[in-house]
C-alpha positions in Angstrom: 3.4 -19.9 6.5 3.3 -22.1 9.5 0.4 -21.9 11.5 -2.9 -21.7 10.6 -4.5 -18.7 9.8 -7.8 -17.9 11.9 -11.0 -16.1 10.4 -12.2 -13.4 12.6 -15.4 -11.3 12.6 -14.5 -7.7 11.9 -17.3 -6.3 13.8 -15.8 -8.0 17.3 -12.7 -6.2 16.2 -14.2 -2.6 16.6 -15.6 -0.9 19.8 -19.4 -1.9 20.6 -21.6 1.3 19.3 -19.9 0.4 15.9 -20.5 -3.0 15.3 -23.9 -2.8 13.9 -21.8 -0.8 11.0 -19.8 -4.0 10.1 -21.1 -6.9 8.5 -20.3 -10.0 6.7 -16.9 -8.8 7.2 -13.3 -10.6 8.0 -9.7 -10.3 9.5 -7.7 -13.5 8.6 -4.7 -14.1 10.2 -2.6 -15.9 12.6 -3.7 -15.8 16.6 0.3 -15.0 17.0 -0.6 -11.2 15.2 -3.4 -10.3 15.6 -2.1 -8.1 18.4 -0.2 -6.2 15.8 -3.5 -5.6 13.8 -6.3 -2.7 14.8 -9.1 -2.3 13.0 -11.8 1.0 13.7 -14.2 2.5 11.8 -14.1 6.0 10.6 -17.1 8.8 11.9 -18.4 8.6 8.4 -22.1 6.9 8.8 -22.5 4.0 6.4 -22.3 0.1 6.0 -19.0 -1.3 6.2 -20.1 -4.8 4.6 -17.9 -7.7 2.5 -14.7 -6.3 3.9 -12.0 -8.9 3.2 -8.2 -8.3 5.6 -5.7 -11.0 4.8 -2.1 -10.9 6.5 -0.9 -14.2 5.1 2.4 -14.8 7.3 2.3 -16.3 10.6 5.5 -14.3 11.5 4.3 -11.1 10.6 6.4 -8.5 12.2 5.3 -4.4 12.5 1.5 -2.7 13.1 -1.0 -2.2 10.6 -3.7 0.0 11.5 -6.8 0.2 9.4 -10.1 2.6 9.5 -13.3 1.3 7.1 -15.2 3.7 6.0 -18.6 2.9 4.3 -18.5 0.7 1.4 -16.3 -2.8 1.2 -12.6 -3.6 0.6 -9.8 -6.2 0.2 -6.4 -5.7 1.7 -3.7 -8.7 1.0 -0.5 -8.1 2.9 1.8 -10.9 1.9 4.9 -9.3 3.3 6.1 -11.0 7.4 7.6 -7.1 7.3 8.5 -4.9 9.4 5.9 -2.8 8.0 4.2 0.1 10.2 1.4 1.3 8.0 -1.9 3.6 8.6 -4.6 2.4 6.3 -7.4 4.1 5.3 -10.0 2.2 3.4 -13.3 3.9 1.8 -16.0 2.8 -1.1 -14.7 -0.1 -3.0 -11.2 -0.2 -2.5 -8.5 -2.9 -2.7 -5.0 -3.2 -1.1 -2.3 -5.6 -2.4 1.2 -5.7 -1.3 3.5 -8.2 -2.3 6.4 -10.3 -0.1 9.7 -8.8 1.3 8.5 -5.3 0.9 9.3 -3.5 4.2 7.7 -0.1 5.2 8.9 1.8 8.1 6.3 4.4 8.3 3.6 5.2 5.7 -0.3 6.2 5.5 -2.2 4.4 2.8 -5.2 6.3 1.3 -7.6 3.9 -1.0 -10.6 5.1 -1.9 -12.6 3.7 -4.8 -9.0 3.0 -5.7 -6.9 0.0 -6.6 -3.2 -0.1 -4.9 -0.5 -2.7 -5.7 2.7 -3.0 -4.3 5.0 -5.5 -5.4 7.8 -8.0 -3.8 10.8 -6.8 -2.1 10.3 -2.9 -1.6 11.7 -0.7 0.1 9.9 2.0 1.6 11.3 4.5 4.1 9.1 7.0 6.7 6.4 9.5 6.7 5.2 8.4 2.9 1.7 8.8 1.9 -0.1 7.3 -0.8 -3.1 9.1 -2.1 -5.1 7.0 -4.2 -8.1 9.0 -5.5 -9.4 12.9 -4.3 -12.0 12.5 -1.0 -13.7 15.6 -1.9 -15.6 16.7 -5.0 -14.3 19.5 -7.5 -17.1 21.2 -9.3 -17.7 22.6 -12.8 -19.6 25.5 -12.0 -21.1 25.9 -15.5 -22.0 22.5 -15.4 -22.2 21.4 -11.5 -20.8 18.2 -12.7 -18.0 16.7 -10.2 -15.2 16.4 -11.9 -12.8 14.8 -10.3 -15.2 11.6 -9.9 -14.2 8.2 -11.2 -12.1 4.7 -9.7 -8.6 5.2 -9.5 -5.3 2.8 -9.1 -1.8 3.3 -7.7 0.7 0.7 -9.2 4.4 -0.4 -7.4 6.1 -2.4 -8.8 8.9 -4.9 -6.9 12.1 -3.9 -6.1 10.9 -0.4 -5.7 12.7 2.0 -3.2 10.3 4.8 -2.1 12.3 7.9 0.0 11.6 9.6 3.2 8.3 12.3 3.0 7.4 11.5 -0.7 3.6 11.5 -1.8 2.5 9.1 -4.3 -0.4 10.7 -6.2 -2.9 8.6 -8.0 -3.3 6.9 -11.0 0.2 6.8 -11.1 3.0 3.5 -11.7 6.6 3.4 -10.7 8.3 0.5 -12.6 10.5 -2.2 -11.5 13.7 -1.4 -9.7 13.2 2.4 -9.5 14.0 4.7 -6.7 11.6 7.8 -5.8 13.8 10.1 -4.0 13.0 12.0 -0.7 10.4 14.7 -0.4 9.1 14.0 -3.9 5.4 14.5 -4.9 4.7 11.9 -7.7 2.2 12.6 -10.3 3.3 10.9 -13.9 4.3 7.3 -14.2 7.8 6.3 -13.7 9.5 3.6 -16.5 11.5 0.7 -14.5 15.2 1.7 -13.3 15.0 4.7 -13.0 15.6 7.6 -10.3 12.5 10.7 -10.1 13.1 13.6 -7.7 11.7 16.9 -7.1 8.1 18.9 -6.8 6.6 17.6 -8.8 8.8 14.4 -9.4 10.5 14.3 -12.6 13.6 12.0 -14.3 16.9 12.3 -12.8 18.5 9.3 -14.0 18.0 6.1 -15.8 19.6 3.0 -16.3 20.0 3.0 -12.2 18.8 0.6 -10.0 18.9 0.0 -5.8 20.5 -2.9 -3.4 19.7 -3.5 0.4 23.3 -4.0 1.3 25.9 -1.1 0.4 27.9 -3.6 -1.7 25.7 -4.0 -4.7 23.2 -6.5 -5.4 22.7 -10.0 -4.3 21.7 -12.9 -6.4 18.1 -12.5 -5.2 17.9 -9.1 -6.9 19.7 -9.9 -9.7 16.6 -12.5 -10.5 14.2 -10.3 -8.9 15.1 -7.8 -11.5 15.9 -10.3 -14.4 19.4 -9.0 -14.6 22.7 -11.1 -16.0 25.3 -11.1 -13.5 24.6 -13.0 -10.4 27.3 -14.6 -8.6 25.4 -17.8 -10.0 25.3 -16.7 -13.0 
């Protein structure tokens, strides 16, 4: 990181009939992007207050585009990119995703939800995580909601998620693992392995992913605690 990160008020961020809707609110980051970074606020009527956005590197490359609804939230985004993300934040929600991970095109869905994303991802287009239901499922014999309750989405690094897939929530895919295209996730999946399918289900384990066609380079091979490095 080398320049300065600025704090900026989140309600001189959003168009003027809103900004009564945002308080004690933040956007940190660096003057140089915060022309990548656009903040709104969703129709939904409600406070939008202690709402934390960090984008920790001054070289940040990509868009992020986030919508607040009512409640507060804290989004991290330790990656420079690229990374072209829609962000959706509602109730109490919190966003973390970790350096080197690059996203090309995805819609993030927190709500009263946890999400982690770890270091060095790869995630291709058109993804969508869905953290937590938006709309209530009733018991009839009861008229309880059912489907209430906080929910959390765990990545792990060195995760490669495919073209079209939908991460569901309460739901972790392990270190080194590869979610293949068009899958809909909705169990956990262990580290190094490979889930395809509707629903998603094991296809392989003991299988892992590299950036360049050759095979891994000596950062992944620590990344992923693996013996074999060319320094090794």
């Amino acid at each position: 990181m080398s320049e300065t990160l600025v704090e900026y008020d989140l309600a001189e961020l959003v168009p003027d009939p809103q900004r009564h809707l945002c308080q004690d609110s933040v956007l940190v980051a660096s003057p140089k992007v915060i022309s990548r970074i656009a903040v709104s606020l969703s129709p939904a009527p409600g406070l939008r207050k202690n709402y934390r956005i960090e984008v920790s590197q001054s070289d940040f490359r990509g868009k992020l585009r986030f919508s607040l609804g009512p409640g507060r939230g804290k989004v991290q985004i330790h990656s420079r990119g690229p990374l072209n993300l829609d962000v959706r934040m509602w109730r109490n929600s919190s966003l973390s995703i970790g350096n080197g991970t690059t996203i090309n095109k995805a819609k993030i869905v927190c709500d009263n939800a946890d999400i982690f994303v770890g270091e060095d991802g790869l995630w291709s287009g058109d993804i969508l995580v869905q953290s937590n239901d938006q709309h209530g499922i009733i018991d009839l014999n009861t008229m309880a909601v059912i489907n209430s309750g906080r929910r959390s989405v765990q990545i792990e690094d060195h995760v490669w998620v495919g073209r079209q897939t939908i991460v569901m929530p309460d739901v972790r895919i392990g270190k080194g693992s590869i979610l293949a295209a068009g899958a809909i996730l909705t169990t956990n999946m262990p580290e190094n392995s490979i889930f395809a399918g509707v629903p998603a289900r094991k296809v392989r384990g003991e299988a892992t992913w590299s950036r360049a066609p050759a095979g891994l380079s000596d950062s992944e091979f620590d990344l992923l605690g693996i013996e074999g490095g060319k320094s090794k």
